[in-house]
C-alpha positions in Angstrom: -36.0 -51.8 183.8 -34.6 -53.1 180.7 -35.8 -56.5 180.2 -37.2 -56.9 183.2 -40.3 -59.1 183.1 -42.7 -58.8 186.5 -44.1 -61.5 188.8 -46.9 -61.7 190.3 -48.5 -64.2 193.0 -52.0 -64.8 194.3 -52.8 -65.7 198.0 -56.4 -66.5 199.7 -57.0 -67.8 203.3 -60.1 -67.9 205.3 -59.9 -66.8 209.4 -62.2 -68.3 211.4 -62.7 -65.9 214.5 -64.5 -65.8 217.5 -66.8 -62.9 217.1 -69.9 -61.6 214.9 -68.6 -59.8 212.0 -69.6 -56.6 212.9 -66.9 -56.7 215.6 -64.5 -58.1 213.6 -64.9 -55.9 210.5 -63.0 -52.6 212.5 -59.9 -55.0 213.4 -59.0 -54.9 209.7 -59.2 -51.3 209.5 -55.7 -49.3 209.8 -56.7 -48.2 213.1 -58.3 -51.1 214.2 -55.3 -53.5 213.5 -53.6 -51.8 216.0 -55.5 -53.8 218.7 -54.3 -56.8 217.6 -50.6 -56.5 216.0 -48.2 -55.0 218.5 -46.2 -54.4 215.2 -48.3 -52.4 213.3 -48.5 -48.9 213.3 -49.6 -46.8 210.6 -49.1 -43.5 210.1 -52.2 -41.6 208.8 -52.2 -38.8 205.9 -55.6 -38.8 205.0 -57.8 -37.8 206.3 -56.9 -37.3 209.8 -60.3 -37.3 210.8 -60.4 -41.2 210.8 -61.1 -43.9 208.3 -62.9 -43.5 204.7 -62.4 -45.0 201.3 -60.1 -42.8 199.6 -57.7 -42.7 203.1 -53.8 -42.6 202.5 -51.5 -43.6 205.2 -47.8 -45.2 205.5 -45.8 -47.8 207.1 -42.4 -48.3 208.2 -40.6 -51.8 208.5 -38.0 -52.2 211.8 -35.0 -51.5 208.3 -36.8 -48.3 207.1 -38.8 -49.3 203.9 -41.8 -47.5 203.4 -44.8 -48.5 202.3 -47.4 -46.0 201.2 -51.4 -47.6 201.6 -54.3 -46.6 200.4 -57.9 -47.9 201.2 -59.4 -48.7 197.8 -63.0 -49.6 199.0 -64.9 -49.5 202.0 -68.0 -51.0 202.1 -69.4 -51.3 205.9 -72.4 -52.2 205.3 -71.3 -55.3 203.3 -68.3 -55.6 205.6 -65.4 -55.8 202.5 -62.0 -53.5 202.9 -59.5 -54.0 199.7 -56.4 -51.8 199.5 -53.5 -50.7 197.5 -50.0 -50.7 199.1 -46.6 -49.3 197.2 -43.3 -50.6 198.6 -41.2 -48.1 196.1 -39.0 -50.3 193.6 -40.3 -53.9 195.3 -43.8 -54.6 194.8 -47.6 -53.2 194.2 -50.1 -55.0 197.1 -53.8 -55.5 196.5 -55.7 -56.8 200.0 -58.8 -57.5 199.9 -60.7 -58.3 203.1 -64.3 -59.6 203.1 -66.1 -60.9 206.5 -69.2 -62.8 207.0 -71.0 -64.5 209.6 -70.0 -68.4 210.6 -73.0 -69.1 212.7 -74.1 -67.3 215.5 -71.0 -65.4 217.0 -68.5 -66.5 214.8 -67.1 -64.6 211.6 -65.3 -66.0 208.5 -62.7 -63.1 206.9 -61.4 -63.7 203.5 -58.0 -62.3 203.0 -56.7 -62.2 199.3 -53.0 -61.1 198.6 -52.2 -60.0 195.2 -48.5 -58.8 195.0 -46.9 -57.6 191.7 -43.2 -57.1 191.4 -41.6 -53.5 190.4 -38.0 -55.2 190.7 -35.9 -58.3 190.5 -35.6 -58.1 193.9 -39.9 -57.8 193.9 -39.6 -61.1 191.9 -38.0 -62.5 195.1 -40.2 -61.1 197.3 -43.2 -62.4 195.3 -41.3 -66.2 194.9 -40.7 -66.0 198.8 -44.4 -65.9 199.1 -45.8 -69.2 198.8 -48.9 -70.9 200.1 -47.2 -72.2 203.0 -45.9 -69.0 204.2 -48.7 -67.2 203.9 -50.5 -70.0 205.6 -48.6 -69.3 208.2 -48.7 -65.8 208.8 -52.6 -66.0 207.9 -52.8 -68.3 211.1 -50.3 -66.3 213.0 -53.1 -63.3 212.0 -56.1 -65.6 212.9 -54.4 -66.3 216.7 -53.5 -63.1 217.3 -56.8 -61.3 216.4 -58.8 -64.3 218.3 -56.2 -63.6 221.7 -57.1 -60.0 221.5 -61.0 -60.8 221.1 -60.5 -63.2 224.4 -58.0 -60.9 226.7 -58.5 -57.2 225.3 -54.7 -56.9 224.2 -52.5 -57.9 221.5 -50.6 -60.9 221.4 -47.0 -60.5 222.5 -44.4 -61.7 220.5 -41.2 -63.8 222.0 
């Protein structure tokens, strides 16, 4: 790593989604995400008795990088989820996740990106991810989650 010098970038976006938080709050769970991302599917390592603060569990991407998570804080009753993910050589991921009610049946979720680069090709990743393209996929969550709320079923891709 010999004069390597890390990156790091900073993303927040707001859903707005059509249900009380307290429904929403289990779609950002690993488990829970499943509902609504026909990509996603975690592999859990602990506990596999379900979901606590403390879990470990690991993704794969369609070209075989792994990424190991961990759920950093899980506080139900103030509905806020944060994690830590490792992509080995690329990058270090902090999510955090906070949801609260927008009026009667409607939620607001804060999603907050924090990637730092463990490469020069993590300094690539993390220059890749500017506002607009995480605006995007922030809406891209924010339609998917809502289509799942409305049909029961995740939204498939074309």
């Amino acid at each position: 790593m010999s004069g390597f010098v890390a990156r790091q970038v900073t993303r927040s976006y707001t859903l707005h989604l059509n249900s009380r938080p307290d429904v929403i709050f289990g779609l950002f769970d690993p488990i829970g995400e499943r509902k609504w991302s026909e990509d996603w599917n975690p592999i859990i390592v602990f506990p596999t008795s379900g979901i606590s603060q403390g879990a470990v569990f690991v993704t794969t991407e369609k070209d075989g990088t792994e990424t190991i998570w961990i759920i950093t804080r899980l506080d139900i009753k103030n509905r806020n989820i944060a994690y830590t993910s490792v992509t080995p050589r690329l990058k270090v991921t902090f999510i955090d996740i906070g949801c609260e009610p927008d009026g009667a049946n409607c939620t607001r979720a804060r999603v907050t990106y924090t990637i730092t680069a463990l490469s020069e090709k993590g300094n690539q990743h993390t220059d890749s991810f500017s506002k607009e393209h995480f605006h995007k996929w922030m809406t891209d969550w924010e339609s998917a989650i809502n289509h799942y709320l409305l049909y029961g079923r995740a939204l498939r891709h074309h």
